[in-house]
N, C-alpha and C positions, 0 to 999 in steps of 0.2 A: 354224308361223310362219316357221319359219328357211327351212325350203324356199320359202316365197313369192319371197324374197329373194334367192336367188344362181342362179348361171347353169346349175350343176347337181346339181339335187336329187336325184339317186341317190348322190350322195355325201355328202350330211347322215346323219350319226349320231346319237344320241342313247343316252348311257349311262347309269343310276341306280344309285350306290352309297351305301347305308345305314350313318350312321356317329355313332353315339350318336345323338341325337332329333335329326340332322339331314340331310338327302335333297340329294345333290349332284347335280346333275346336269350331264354333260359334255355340252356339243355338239361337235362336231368336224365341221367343214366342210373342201371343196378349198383348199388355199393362194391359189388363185388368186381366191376367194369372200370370203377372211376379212376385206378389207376393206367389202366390202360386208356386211355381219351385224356388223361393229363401227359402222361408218359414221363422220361426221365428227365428232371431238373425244368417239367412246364414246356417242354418241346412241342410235344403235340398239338398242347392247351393253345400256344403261341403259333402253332402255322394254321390251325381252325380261327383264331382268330384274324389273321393276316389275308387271308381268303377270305372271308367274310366282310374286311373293311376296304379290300380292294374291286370287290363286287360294288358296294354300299356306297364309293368315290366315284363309282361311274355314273350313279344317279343322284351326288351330291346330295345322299344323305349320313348320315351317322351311325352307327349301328354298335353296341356293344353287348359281349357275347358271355354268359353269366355259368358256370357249371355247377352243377349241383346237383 
């Protein structure tokens, strides 16, 4: 998804680290990207994460979603 969104996707990352029953996961984008992958007043930030925890509900786990 985040790749959709900023100007270059060879530099989206994505990390997952497992930490008691619950699954973080880091995105890390170009500095010059991060506003777009936040977008205006955490809109973005907030439907990337909203996808992500109604994915994560259907297999009864947890999952939160870190940007940076």
């Amino acid at each position: 998804m985040a790749r959709a969104l900023v100007d270059n996707p060879d530099q989206v990352v994505v990390a997952e680290t497992v930490k008691d029953d619950e699954i973080i996961l880091e995105l890390t984008v170009a500095p010059s990207d991060m506003g777009k992958v936040i977008g205006k007043q955490g809109r973005i930030a907030k439907a990337i994460r909203s996808v992500v925890k109604a994915a994560a509900s259907k297999e009864d786990k947890k999952v939160t979603v870190e940007i940076q």
